[in-house]
Steps between C-alpha positions, in 0.01 A plus 500: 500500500676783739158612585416091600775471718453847696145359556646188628779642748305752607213202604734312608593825755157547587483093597798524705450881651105362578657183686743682712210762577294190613792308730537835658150576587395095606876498678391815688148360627666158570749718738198705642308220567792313746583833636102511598479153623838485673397864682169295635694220598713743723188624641381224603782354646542852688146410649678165587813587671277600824421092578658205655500369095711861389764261406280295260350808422814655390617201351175425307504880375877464326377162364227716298732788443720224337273298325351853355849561368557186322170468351583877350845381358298185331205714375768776363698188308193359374384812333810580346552136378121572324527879394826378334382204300159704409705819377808213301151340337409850381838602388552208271163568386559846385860369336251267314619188686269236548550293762214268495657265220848535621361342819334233304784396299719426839401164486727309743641834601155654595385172661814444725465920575169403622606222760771743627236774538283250650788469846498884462136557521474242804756661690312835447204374602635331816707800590146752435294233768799458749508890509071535490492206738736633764663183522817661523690850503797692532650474805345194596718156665425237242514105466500404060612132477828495606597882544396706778576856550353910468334580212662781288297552185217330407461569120249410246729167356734435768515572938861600613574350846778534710578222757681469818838487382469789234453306208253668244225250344330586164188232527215538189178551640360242288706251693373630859287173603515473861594818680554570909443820613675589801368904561159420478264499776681377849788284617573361862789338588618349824800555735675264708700533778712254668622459825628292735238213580569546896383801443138559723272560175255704719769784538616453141125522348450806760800668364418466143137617596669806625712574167208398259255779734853743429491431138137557447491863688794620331373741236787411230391137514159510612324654116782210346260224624142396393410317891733514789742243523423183671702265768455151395704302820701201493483385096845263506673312773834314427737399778690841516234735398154611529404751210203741548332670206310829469299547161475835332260596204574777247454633166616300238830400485572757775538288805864477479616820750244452721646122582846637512428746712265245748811319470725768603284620825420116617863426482603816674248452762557090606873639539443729693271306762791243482303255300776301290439547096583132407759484248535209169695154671692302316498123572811327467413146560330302735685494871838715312680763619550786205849384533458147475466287198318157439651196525650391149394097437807280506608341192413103442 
C-alpha cells in the first residue's frame, strides 16, 4: 500500500512538473511570436513615417502593436485555463477518481452548470472574434449602447472601458451587439467661425484661406492631417452673425487638436485685421430695454 501511494504522488508530480514544463515552453513561443510580429509592425510603420499618411501610419502600427498584445494575454489565459483542467482530469485519475459518473449524477446541478457555461462560452467566443476581427482594441474611442469611452482591457469574458468622466465599465463580450469604433480608419470634423454679419465675407474667407495655407505648412500640424484643410464660406447667417466653416480630416478620432488649434489661429488672425469675433446675444424681449420689464395685465 506505501509502495501504491509513492507511485501515485510521484505521478501525480510528474503530471504537474510536465504541465508547468509545457505553460512555460507554449508561454515562451506565445511571447516570441508578439515580440516578432510587433518588431515587423515597427518596421513597417518606420517605412511609413516618411509620407503625408506617417500619422496613420504611426497610428495604424500601435493599433497592431496593441492588438498583438491583447491577443497574447487571451492566448496565454486560454492555455492555462486548458493545461489546468487537462492536468486536474489526470490528477483525479491517478487518485482513482472518476469523474465521468460524478458528472452524470449532477442532474439539475450539472444541467443548470451547463446553461451558466453556456453565457461563459459565448462571451469567449465573442471576445476571441472581436479580438481576430479587429473590431476593436486597446486604446481605441468606443461607442457600446449607452457607454462610450477608451478601451482598457479587452479580455477573453469581459472588455474594461473607461469613459469620459473616469468611470470604469466591465461590459461581457457576449453582450457587445452593436459597437462604434471611433480610432478606426478617418474622422473629419468641421469648424465654425462667427463673426459679425457686416463683416465683408471676401476679406473674412481670404483671411481664413491664409490661416488654413499656415496650418497646412506647419510641420507639427501638417503629418496630424490626412488632406489639407478646407474653407467652406458662408454656412449660417442669423441677424447678428455670419459663421464660416473650414473642414479638417484626420485619423480616427484624432481631429480634435487640429480644430482647436484652426480655431486658435482664425481667431487670432480676424482680430488682428480688426474683423469683430461676434459674441452669444441675449434677447430680452421684443422692443425692451435689458432694464425694462413687460407690462403686467391688469386685474378684472
Amino acid at each position: 500500500m506505501t509502495q501504491t501511494w509513492l507511485e501515485t504522488l510521484l505521478d501525480i508530480a510528474i503530471i504537474a512538473v510536465t504541465a508547468l514544463v509545457l505553460r512555460g515552453i507554449l508561454k515562451r513561443l506565445i511571447n516570441r511570436w508578439m515580440k516578432s510580429v510587433s518588431s515587423k509592425a515597427a518596421g513597417s510603420g518606420e517605412l511609413l513615417a516618411a509620407n503625408v499618411l506617417s500619422k496613420a501610419g504611426s497610428f495604424k502600427t500601435e493599433r497592431q502593436i496593441h492588438r498583438t498584445q491583447t491577443l497574447g494575454t487571451m492566448l496565454t489565459s486560454l492555455m492555462d485555463a486548458v493545461i489546468g483542467l487537462v492536468a486536474l482530469f489526470m490528477i483525479l485519475e491517478r487518485l482513482g477518481v472518476n469523474i465521468m459518473p460524478a458528472l452524470a449524477s449532477a442532474g439539475i446541478g450539472g444541467i443548470a452548470l451547463g446553461f451558466g457555461a453556456q453565457s461563459l462560452v459565448k462571451d469567449i467566443i465573442s471576445g476571441v472574434f472581436l479580438m481576430l476581427e479587429d473590431q476593436l482594441g486597446v486604446g481605441d474611442y468606443v461607442d457600446v449602447g449607452n457607454v462610450s469611452g477608451t478601451v482598457l482591457a479587452l479580455a477573453l469574458r469581459a472588455t474594461r472601458i473607461r469613459d469620459d468622466k473616469g468611470e470604469i465599465w466591465y461590459i461581457r463580450n457576449g453582450e457587445i451587439v452593436t459597437l462604434g469604433n471611433r480610432s478606426q480608419g478617418w474622422s473629419s470634423g468641421t469648424v465654425e467661425i462667427p463673426v459679425s454679419a457686416l463683416e465683408n465675407p471676401q476679406t473674412v474667407m481670404g483671411i481664413l484661406e491664409t490661416v488654413v495655407q499656415e496650418v497646412t505648412d506647419d510641420p507639427v500640424w501638417s503629418g496630424q492631417m490626412l488632406e489639407p484643410p478646407k474653407v467652406l464660406g458662408l454656412t449660417k447667417f442669423t441677424e447678428s452673425q455670419a459663421v464660416y466653416g473650414v473642414t479638417v480630416k484626420c485619423p480616427g478620432n484624432e481631429h480634435w487638436a487640429l480644430e482647436r488649434e484652426i480655431r486658435a489661429r482664425a481667431t487670432s488672425a480676424l482680430q488682428a485685421a480688426g474683423i469683430q469675433v461676434a459674441l452669444p446675444t441675449t434677447i430680452i424681449g421684443p422692443g425692451l430695454a435689458p432694464d425694462e420689464e413687460p407690462d403686467k395685465p391688469s386685474s378684472p
